[in-house]
Every structure is written in C-alpha cells, then in structure tokens.
N, C-alpha and C positions, 0 to 999 in steps of 0.2 A: 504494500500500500504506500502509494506519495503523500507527500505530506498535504496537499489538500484533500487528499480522500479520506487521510486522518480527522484534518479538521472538518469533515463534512459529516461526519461518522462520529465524532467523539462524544459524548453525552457525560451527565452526572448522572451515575448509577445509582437505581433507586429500589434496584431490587435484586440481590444477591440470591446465589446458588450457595443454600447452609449444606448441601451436602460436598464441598469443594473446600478442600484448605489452600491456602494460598503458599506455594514451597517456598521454604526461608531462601533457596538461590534465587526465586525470581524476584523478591526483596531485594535481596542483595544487589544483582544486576542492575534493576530501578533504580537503587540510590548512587551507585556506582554510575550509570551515565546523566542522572542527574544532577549530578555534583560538577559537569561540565559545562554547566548554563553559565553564563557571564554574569557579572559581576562591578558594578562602579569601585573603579581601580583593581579590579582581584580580588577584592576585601572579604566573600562568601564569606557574608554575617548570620551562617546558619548552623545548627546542627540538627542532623536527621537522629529520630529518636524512631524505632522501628519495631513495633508492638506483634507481637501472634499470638493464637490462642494457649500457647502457653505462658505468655508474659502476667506475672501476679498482678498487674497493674492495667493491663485490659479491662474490665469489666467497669471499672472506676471509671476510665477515660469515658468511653464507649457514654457513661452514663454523664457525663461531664457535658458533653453533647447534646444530649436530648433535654438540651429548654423547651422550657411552656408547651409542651407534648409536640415539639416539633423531631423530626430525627429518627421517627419508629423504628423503619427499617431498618435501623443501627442494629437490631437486636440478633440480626440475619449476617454479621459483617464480622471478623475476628482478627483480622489483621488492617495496623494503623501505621500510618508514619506521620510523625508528631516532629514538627517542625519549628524546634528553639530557636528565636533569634540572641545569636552570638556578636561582642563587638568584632566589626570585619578589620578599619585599618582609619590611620588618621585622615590618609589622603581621600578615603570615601565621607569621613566623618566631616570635611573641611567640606569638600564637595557639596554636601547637603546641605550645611551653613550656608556659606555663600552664595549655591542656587536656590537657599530656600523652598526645597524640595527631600521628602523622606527617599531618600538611595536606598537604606534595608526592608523599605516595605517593595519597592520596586523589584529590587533582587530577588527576593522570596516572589514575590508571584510569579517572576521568570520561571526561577527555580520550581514551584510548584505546576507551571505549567509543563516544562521538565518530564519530571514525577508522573503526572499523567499522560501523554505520552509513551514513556518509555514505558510505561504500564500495560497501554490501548497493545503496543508492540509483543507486550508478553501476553496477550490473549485475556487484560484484566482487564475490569472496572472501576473506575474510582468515584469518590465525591468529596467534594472540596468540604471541609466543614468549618466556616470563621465563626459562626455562632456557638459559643457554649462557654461555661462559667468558670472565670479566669481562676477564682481562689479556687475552685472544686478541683479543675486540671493540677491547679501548681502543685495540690497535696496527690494526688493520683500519682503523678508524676514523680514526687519526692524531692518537686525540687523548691527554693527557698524563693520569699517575694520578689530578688532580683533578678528572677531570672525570668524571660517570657516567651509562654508559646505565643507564635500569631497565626497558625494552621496548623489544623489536622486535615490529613487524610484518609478514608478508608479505602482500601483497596480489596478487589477479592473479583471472583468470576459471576459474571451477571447471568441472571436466571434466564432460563431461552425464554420463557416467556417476559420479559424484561424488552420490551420493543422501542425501536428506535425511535424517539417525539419527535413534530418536524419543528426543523427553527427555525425562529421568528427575530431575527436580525431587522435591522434600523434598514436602510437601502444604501448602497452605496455613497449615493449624491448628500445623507444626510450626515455621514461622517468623515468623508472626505473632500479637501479642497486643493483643488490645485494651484498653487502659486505661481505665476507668471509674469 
C-alpha cells in the first residue's frame, strides 16, 4: 500500500478483535520506526511507554481513559503505547520561545502519526486517545507530577466487522491557498 492509500484507508479503530493479542515484536517494530519521525532540532521530546496485556499497569491506564463513559470499547483493547513527553534539547526549547509556538506538542503528533502508521503496516489498529484523567494516568503509570503523558494509544487488530466510515474532510479549496 502507498502512502495515500494509507491515508485513505487509515481510521480510528473503534472496534477490536478481543480474541487477537497484539505480538510484543510488532510493538517493538512500531516504536522502532516510529522513533524516526522528525523532530524541531533532533530534540524527540518523547518516550514510548509500551503497555500488553500483561503489563500490571494496563487495566489502570485503559480505565484512565474512559471519561464521562466515553472510550467503551477500551474494554476490547490490551495493548497501549503511552507516550511521555521528555525535555528534547535547548535549541528546540529556544525555538519554541522565540517562534512562540509548542515544538513538543508538534513532534509528538508527528510522532504519533508515526505510531499509526507503522501500525496500519503491521496489519493493526489504532486510536489516538488525548482525553483521559491526567492524575489517574500519572499514578497508573507510577510516574510522579512532573512528568507528563500527552497521548495514549491503543493498538490491536480490528474486528472484520469493524468497517471502514467514509471521510468527511473540509475540501481542498477550504484548506489550502496558494501563494503567488
């Protein structure tokens, strides 16, 4: 598949196959070419935190997620990558000052665009999750108030009955302009 038939094809998966685990090398592999997403100056202000269903800490996450009864389908999902943001480097940190623009939330979405992706490649599913309850994650997680997620993802094989919705994009003309 090319990469526009990627992006024509790619969805958030909203309905997983619970009888499929997701093999730790195709984790691996994901984060591994996902780690070569660019970067303002090099700085990958991230670290991949990589959940399955044997992580003690799954169940927590998973439930971190599902605010104000959004997220059900969570329940059907067992493998996460739980994406820290780390400090990257000064010269990205300068960069953001002076453009008066966040560079680590920019990188991380590269990067999670990435992630899925390299996902769609391995035969998975994913779904981006930015909504869920920052204290509730940080202790799931075990990690302390300074540190922060700003994405989870779940990853895992979409149910065949999981059909593809069509999208509903803006039109060209109304997000792009051509300068001349």
């Amino acid at each position: 598949m090319n990469f526009e038939e990627m992006a024509l094809n790619r969805q958030s998966t909203r309905k997983f196959d619970t009888s499929r685990e997701v093999e730790k090398e195709k984790l691996i592999k994901i984060c591994d070419i996902a780690r070569l997403a660019p970067s303002a100056c090099n700085s990958q202000p991230w670290k991949l935190h990589v959940l399955t269903k044997d992580s003690p800490n799954v169940d927590a996450v998973r439930k971190a997620c599902q605010v104000v009864g959004l997220n059900k389908f969570l329940n059907d999902v067992n493998s996460y990558i739980v994406i820290e943001q780390v400090f990257g480097n000064r010269s990205a940190s300068l960069g953001s000052h002076f453009g008066n623009n966040d560079l680590n939330s920019i990188d991380i979405g590269i990067l999670s665009s990435y992630i899925c992706f390299a996902a769609m490649q391995e035969g998975l599913g994913t779904c981006m999750l930015g909504a869920f309850r920052s204290n509730v994650m940080l202790k799931a997680m075990g990690f302390d108030k300074k540190q922060k997620v700003r994405l989870v993802i779940a990853v895992g094989y979409a149910a065949t009955d999981d059909v593809m919705r069509k999208k509903v994009r803006k039109d060209l003309d109304k997000v792009m302009v051509i300068e001349e």
